[in-house]
C-alpha positions as CSV (number, residue, x, y, z in Angstrom):
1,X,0.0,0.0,0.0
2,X,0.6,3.7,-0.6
3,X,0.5,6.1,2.0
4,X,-0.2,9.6,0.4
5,X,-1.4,13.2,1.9
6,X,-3.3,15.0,-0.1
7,X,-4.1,18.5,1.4
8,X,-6.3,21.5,-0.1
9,X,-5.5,25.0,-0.5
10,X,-7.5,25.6,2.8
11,X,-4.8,23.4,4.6
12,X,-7.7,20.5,5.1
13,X,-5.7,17.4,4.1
14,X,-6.7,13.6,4.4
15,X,-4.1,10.6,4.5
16,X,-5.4,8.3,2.0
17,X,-3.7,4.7,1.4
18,X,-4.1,3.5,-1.9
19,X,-2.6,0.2,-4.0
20,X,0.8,0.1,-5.4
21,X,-0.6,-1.0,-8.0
22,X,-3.7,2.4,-8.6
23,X,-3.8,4.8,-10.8
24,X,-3.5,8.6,-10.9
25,X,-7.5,8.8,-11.6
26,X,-8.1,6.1,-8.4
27,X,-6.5,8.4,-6.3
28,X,-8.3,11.8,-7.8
29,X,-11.9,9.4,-7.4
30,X,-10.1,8.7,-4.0
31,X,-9.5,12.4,-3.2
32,X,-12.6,13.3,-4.3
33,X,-14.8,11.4,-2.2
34,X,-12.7,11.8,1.0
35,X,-13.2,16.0,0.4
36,X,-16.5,15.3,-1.1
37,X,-15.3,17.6,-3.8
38,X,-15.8,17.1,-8.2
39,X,-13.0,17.8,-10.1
40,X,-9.7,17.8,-8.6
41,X,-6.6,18.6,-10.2
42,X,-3.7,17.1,-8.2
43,X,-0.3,18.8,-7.7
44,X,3.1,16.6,-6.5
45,X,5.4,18.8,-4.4
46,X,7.8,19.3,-7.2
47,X,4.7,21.3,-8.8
48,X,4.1,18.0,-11.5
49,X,0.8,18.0,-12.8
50,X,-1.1,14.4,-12.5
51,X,-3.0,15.0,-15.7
52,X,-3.4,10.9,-17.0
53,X,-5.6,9.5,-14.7
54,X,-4.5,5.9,-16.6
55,X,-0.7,6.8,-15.6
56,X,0.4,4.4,-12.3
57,X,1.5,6.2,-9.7
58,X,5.1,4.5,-9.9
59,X,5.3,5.6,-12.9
60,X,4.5,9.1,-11.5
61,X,6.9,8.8,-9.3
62,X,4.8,8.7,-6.0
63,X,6.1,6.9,-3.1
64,X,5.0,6.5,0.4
65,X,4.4,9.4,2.3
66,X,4.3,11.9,-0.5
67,X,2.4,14.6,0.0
68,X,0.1,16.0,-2.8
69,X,-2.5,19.2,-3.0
70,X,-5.5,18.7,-4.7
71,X,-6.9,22.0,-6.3
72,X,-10.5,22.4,-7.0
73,X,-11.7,23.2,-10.5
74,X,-14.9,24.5,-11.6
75,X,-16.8,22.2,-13.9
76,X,-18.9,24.4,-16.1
77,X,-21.9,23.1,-19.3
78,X,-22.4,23.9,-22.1
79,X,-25.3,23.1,-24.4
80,X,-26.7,22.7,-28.5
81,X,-30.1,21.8,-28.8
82,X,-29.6,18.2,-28.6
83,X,-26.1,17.4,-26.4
84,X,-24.1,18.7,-23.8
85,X,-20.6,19.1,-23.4
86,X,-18.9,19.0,-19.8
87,X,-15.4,20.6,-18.8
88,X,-13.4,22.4,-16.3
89,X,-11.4,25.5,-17.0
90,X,-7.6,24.9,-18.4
91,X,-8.1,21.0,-18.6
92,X,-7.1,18.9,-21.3
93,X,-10.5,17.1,-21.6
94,X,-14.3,17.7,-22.7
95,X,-16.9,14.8,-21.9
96,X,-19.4,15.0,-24.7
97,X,-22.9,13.3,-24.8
98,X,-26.4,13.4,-26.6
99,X,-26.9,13.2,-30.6
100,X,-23.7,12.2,-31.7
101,X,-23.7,14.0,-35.0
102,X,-25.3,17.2,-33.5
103,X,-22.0,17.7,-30.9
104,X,-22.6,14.6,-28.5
105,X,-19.4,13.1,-30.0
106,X,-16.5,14.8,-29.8
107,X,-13.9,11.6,-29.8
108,X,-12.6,13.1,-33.4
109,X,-11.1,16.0,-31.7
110,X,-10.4,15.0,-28.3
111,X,-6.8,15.4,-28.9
112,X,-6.9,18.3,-29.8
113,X,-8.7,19.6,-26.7
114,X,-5.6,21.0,-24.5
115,X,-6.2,23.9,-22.1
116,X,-10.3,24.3,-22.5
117,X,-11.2,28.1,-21.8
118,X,-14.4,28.5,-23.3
119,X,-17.3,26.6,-25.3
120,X,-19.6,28.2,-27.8
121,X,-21.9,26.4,-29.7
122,X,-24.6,26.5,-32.8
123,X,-27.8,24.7,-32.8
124,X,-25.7,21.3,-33.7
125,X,-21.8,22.2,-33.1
126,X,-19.9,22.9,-30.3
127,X,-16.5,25.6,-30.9
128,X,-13.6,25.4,-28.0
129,X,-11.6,28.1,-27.0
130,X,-8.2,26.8,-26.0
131,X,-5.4,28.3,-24.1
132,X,-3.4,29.4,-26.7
133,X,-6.1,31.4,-28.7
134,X,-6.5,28.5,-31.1
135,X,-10.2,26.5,-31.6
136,X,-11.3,23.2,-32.1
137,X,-14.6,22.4,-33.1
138,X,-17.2,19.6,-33.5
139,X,-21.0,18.6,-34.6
140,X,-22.6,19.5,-37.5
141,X,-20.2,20.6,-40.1
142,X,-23.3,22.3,-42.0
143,X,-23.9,24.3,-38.7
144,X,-20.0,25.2,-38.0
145,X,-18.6,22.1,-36.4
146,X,-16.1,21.7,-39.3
147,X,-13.3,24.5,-38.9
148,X,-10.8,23.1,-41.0
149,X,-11.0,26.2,-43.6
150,X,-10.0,28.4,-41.5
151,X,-8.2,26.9,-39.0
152,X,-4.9,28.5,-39.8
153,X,-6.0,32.5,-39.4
154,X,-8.2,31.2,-36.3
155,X,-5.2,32.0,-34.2
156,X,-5.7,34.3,-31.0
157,X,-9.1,34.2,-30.7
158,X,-10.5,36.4,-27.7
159,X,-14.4,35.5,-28.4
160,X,-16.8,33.3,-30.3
161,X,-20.2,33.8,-31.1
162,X,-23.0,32.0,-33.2
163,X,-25.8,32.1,-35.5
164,X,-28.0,29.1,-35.5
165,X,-25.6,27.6,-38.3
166,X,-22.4,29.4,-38.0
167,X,-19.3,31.0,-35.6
168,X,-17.4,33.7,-36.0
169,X,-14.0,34.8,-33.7
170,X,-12.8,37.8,-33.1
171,X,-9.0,37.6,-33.0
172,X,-6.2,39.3,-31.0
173,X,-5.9,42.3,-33.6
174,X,-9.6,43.1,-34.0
175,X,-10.3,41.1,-37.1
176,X,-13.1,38.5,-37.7
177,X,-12.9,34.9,-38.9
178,X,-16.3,33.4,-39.6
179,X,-16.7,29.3,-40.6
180,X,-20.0,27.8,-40.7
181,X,-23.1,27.8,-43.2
182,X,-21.6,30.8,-45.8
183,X,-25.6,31.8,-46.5
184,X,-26.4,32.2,-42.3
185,X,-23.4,33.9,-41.4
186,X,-20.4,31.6,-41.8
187,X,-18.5,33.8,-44.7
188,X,-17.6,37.3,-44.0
189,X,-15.5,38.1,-46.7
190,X,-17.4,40.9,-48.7
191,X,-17.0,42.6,-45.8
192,X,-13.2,41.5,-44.3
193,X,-12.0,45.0,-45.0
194,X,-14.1,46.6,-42.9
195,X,-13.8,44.5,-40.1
196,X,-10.7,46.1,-38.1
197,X,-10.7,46.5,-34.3
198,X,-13.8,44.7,-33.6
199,X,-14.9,44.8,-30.2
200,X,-18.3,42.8,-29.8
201,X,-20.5,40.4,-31.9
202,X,-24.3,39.8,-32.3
203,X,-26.3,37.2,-34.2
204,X,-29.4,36.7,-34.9
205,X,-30.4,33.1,-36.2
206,X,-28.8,33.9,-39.7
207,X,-27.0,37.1,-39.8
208,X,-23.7,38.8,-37.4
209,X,-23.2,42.2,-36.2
210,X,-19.6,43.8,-35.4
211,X,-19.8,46.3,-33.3
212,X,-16.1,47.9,-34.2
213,X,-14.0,50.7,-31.8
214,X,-15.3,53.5,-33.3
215,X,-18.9,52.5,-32.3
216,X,-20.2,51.6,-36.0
217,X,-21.7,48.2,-37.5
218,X,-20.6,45.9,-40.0
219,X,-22.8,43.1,-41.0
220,X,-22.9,40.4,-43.0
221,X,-25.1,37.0,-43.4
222,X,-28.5,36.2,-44.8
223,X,-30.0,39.7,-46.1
224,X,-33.2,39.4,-45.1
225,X,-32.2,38.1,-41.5
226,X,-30.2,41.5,-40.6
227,X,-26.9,40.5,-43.0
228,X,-27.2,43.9,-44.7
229,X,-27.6,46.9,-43.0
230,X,-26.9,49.6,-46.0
231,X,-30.2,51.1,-45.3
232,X,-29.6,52.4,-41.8
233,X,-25.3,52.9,-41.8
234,X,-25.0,56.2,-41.7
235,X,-27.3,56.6,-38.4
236,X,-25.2,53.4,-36.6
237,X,-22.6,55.9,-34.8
238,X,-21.6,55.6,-31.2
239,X,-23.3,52.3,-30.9
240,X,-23.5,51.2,-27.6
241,X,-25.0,47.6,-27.6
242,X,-26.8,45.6,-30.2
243,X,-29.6,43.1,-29.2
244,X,-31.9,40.5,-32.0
245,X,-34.7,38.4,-32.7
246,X,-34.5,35.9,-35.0
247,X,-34.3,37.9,-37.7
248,X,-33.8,41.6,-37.1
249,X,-31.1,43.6,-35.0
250,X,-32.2,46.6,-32.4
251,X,-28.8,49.4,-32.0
252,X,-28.9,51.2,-28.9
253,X,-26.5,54.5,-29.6
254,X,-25.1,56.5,-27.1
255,X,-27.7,59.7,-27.0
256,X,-30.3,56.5,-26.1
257,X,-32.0,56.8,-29.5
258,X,-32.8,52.9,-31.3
259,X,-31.5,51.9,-35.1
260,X,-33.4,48.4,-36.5
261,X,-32.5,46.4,-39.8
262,X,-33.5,43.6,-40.7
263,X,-37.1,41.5,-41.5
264,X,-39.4,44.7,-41.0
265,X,-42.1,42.0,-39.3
266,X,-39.7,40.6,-36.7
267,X,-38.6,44.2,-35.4
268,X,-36.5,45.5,-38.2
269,X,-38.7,47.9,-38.8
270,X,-39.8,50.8,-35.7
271,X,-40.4,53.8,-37.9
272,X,-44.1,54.0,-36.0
273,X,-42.5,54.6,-32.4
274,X,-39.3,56.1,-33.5
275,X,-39.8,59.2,-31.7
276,X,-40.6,57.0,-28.5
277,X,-37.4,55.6,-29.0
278,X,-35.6,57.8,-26.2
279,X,-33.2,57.6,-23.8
280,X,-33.4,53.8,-24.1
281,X,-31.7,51.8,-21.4
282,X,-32.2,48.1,-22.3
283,X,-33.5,46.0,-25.1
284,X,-34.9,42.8,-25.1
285,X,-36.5,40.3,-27.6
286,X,-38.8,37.3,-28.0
287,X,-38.4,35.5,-31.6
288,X,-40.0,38.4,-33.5
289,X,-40.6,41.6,-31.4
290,X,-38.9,44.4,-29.6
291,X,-39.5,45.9,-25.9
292,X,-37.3,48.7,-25.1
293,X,-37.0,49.9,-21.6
294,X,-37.1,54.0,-21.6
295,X,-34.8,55.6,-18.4
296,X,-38.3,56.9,-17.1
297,X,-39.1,53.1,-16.7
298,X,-41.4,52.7,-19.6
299,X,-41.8,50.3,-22.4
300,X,-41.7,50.9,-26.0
301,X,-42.7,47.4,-27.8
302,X,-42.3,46.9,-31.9
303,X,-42.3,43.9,-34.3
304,X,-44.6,41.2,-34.5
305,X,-48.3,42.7,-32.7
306,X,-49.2,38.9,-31.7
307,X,-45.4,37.9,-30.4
308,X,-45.2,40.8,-28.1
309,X,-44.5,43.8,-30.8
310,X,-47.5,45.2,-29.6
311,X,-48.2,46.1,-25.3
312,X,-50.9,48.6,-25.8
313,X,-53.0,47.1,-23.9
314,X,-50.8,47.1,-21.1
315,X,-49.0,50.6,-21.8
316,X,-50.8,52.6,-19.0
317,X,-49.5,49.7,-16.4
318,X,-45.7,49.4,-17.6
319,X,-44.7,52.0,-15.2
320,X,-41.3,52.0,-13.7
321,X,-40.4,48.6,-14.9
322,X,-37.2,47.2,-13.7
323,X,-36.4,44.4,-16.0
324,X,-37.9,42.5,-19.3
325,X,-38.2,38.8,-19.8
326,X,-39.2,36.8,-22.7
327,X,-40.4,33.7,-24.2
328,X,-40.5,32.8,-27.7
329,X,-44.1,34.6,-28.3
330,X,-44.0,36.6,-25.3
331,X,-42.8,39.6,-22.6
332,X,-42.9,39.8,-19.0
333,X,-41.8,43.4,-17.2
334,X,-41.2,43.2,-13.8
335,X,-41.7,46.5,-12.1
336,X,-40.3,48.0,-9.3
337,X,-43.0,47.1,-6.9
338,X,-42.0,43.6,-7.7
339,X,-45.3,42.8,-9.6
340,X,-45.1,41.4,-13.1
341,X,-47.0,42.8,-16.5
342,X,-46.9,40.1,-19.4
343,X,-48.1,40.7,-23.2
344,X,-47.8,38.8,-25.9
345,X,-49.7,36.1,-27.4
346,X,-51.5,35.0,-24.0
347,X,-50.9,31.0,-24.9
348,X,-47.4,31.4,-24.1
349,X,-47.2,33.5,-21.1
350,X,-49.0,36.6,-22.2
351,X,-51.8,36.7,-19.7
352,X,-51.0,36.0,-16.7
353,X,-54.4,36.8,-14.9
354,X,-55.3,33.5,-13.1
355,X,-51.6,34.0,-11.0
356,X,-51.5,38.2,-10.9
357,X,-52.6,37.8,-7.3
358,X,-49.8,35.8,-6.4
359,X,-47.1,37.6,-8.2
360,X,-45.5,40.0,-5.3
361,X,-42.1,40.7,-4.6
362,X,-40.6,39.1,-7.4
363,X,-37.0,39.2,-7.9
364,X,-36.7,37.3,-11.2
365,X,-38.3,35.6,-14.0
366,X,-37.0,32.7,-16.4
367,X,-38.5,31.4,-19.4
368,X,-39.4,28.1,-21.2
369,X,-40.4,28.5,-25.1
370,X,-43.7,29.0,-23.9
371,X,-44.1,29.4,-20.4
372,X,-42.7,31.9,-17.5
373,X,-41.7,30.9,-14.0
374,X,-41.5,34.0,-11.3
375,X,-38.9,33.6,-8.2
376,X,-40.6,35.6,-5.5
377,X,-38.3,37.0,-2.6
378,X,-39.4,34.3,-0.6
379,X,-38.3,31.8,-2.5
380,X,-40.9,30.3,-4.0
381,X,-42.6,29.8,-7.7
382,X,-45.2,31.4,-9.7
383,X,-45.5,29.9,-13.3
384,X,-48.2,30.7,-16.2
385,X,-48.4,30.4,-20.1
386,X,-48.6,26.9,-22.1
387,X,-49.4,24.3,-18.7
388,X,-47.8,21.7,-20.8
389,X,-44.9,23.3,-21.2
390,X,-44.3,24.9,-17.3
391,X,-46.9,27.2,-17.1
392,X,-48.6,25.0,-14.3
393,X,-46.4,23.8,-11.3
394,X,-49.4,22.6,-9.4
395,X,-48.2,19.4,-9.3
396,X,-45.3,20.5,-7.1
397,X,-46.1,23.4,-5.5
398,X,-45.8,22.6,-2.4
399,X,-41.9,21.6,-3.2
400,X,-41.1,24.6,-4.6
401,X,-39.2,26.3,-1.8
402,X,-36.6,28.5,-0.7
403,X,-35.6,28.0,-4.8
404,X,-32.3,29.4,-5.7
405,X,-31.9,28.9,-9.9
406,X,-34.4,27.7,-12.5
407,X,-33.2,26.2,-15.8
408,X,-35.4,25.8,-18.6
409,X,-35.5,23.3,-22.0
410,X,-38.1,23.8,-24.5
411,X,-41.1,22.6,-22.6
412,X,-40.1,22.2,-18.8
413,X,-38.4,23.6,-15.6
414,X,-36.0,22.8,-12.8
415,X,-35.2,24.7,-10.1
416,X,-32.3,24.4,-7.9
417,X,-33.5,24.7,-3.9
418,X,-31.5,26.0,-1.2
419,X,-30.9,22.5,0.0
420,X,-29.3,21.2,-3.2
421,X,-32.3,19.6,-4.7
422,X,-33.8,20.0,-7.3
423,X,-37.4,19.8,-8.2
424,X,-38.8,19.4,-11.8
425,X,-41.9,20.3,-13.6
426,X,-43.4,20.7,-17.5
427,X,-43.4,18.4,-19.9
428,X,-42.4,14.9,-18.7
429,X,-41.0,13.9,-21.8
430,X,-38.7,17.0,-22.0
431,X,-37.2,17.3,-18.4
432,X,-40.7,18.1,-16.7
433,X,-40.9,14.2,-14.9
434,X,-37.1,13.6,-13.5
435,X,-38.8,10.9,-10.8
436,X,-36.3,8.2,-12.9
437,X,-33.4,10.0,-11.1
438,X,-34.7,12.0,-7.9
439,X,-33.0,9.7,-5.5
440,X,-29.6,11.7,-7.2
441,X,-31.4,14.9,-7.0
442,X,-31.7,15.5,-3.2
443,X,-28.9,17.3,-2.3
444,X,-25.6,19.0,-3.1
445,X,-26.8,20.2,-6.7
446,X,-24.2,23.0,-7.8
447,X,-24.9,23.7,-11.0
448,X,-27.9,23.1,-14.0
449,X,-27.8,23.1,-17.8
450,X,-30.8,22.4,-20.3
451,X,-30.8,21.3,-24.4
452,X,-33.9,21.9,-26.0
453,X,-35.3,18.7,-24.2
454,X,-33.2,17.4,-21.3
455,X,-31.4,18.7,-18.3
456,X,-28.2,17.8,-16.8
457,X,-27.1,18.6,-13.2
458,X,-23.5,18.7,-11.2
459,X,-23.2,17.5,-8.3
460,X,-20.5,18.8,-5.8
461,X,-18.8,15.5,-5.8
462,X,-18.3,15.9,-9.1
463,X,-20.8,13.2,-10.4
464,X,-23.5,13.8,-13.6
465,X,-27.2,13.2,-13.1
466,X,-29.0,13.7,-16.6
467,X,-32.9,13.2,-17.2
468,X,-34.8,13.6,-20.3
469,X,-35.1,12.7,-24.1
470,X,-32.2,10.4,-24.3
471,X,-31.4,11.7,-27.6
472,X,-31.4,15.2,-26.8
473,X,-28.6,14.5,-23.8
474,X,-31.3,12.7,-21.1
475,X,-29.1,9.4,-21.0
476,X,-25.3,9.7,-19.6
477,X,-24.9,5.8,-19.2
478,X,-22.7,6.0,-21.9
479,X,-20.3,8.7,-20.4
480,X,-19.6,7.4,-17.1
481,X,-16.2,6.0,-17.7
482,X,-15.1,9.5,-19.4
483,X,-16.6,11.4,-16.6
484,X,-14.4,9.5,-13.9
485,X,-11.7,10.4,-16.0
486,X,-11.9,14.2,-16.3
């Protein structure tokens, strides 16, 4: 037997005896569950890194009595529609599950993957930052998980972001590289020449917008989806931020006036309440409409009238609002009395009238595609819209305390409670029943993630509970061996 101390930061340690014969990942699972901690790196007092968990320890060079700190890494998800992706900052390894072919393999690249800093990611592709600016991605190579044409300029990349079908980087000097579906957003050359000291990115679901130093826009992408923006370029100066809907961008400039391009329906169009347009603080969007938040605290609304472009018969209530939420078809504004006003089409969470009693003190608001779930100070739930799709938590009201985080797929909730449960509702089929897997959920949840039908959950020993379509990421049984090694 091996005798080895393994200490943390803190100066906690824990003299754990292990066989001559183990491996560096026995002793991490070791470590792990004696801390009751996920994710440990381990450290050797010469400062050697135990990144193999299949290396032996001999061959490591530990002998009795060694003493080793174990450092605790954040484990952080990421999501496409239909897989999940798990990894912790600066390690050499992603665990990848879900439809294969939509990001839920990623054995192709794996390799590749050393020093993880970020992951982006399409509908169906998944794009990693790595430590030395570089990225490697995977997926659908229709929707950007094939980099290989520009994987030589894609070299000191500072951000990623995506349409639905394509990426595009910003690098180290300012420039753009874009890869992906060329019609949504993937080629940017027509307009490489202008894009020089970039500083943020937008997208709606086909088109990007480069918000450059001097605070102007370039665009580029499909035409009708907010990829040309001729119409409106000489008023995008001093550009501030730059929301979208799924096809139309909203500019906020710096005097608080709005600039839209794009489909006219979906919000690209606001000549009717242009001069409403003031002093404009926040934008934000459902699939195809506008609401602007005004610094006086009211709500300018434009785009499509069902889908939330129209709140007239709310106006004279959206006083001092505080914050906007959205689903796909409709807005919720919480105001600063902590009630809530929604409009929109009243299906999917635009009338909220059987709950409006209820609604007090609210502190936040998340969203399904069709449903909206209120946090109230006291820590409970209020949910209306589409009842099959989380708009009614009946079923487990009475659980729904002290919460601390909802999540959201398509169709469902999950909240995390104070306690480290976590307590599901919604559509069964999409994440709404997780009764398969509660025994896991009960305690010491740290962290939630959601594809369009499944969720999956951290716990703080480091172990994976997932529940949901199977195909959309709802079965990990055949991850567990990679998990153990990350």
């Amino acid at each position: 037997m091996l005798h080895i101390n393994v200490a943390l930061p803190s100066g906690r340690s824990e003299n754990l005896s292990v066989l001559q014969s183990s491996k560096v990942g026995d002793l991490r699972v070791l470590a792990q569950k004696s801390f009751e901690q996920g994710f440990l790196k381990l450290v050797t007092s010469e400062g050697h890194v135990l990144n193999d968990p299949t290396e032996s320890l001999q061959t490591a060079g530990l002998q009795d009595g060694d003493h080793i700190t174990a450092i605790s890494l954040q484990a952080r998800l990421a999501a496409t529609a239909s897989a999940f992706a798990l990894w912790c900052c600066g390690c050499d390894k992603i665990v990848t599950w879900g439809s294969a072919y939509h990001g839920g393999d990623s054995s192709r690249v794996q390799e590749k993957l050393k020093g993880v800093q970020q992951v982006q990611t399409t509908w169906n592709a998944f794009a990693a930052i790595l430590s030395d600016g570089s990225v490697v991605t995977w997926g659908d190579p229709q929707c950007g998980g094939d980099n290989s044409a520009v994987e030589h300029p894609l070299k000191g990349v500072q951000q990623v972001r995506a349409t639905a079908y394509a990426f595009s980087a910003i690098l180290a000097d300012g420039s753009v590289v874009a890869w992906g579906d060329r019609a949504d957003g993937g080629d940017c050359s027509a307009v490489q020449h202008q894009l020089q000291n970039v500083q943020r990115l937008q997208a709606t679901n086909s088109a990007f917008a480069a918000i450059l130093a001097d605070g102007s826009v370039v665009t580029w992408g499909d035409p009708q989806a907010g990829g040309v923006n001729a119409a409106v370029q000489d008023r995008l100066r001093c550009v501030k931020e730059v929301q979208a809907t799924d096809s139309a961008f909203a500019a906020i400039l710096a005097d608080g006036s709005v600039v839209t391009w794009g489909n006219r329906g979906d919000g690209g169009d606001s000549s009717t309440i242009q001069d409403q347009l003031v002093n404009v603080q926040q934008i934000q969007s459902t699939r195809s409409a506008f609401a602007a938040i005004r610094a006086d605290g009211c709500v300018v609304a434009w785009g499509h009238p069902l889908w939330g472009g129209c709140c007239s018969a709310v106006q004279d209530q959206l006083i001092n609002v505080k914050q906007v939420q959205a689903t796909r078809y409709a807005f919720a504004a919480i105001l600063s009395d902590g009630s809530v006003v929604p409009w929109g089409d009243t299906q999917y969470g635009g009338d909220n009238s059987a709950v409006q009693h209820q609604l007090r003190s609210v502190q936040q608001v998340q969203a399904s595609d069709s449903a909206f779930a209120a946090i109230l100070a006291d820590g409970s739930i209020v949910t209306w819209g589409d009842p099959d799709r989380g708009g009614d938590s009946s079923a487990v009201q009475d659980r729904l305390r002290c919460v601390k985080e909802v999540q959201a797929t398509d169709c469902a909730f999950a909240a995390i409670l104070a306690d480290g449960s976590v307590v599901a509702w919604g559509n069964g089929d999409y994440g709404g029943n997780s009764s398969a897997v509660q025994d896991q959920l009960t305690r010491n949840v740290q962290q939630l993630q959601a594809t369009e039908g499944a969720f999956a959950a951290i716990l703080s020993d480091g172990s994976l509970v997932a529940w949901g379509v199977g195909r959309f990421g709802g079965d990990i049984s055949g991850v567990n061996e990679d998990l153990a090694s990350l």
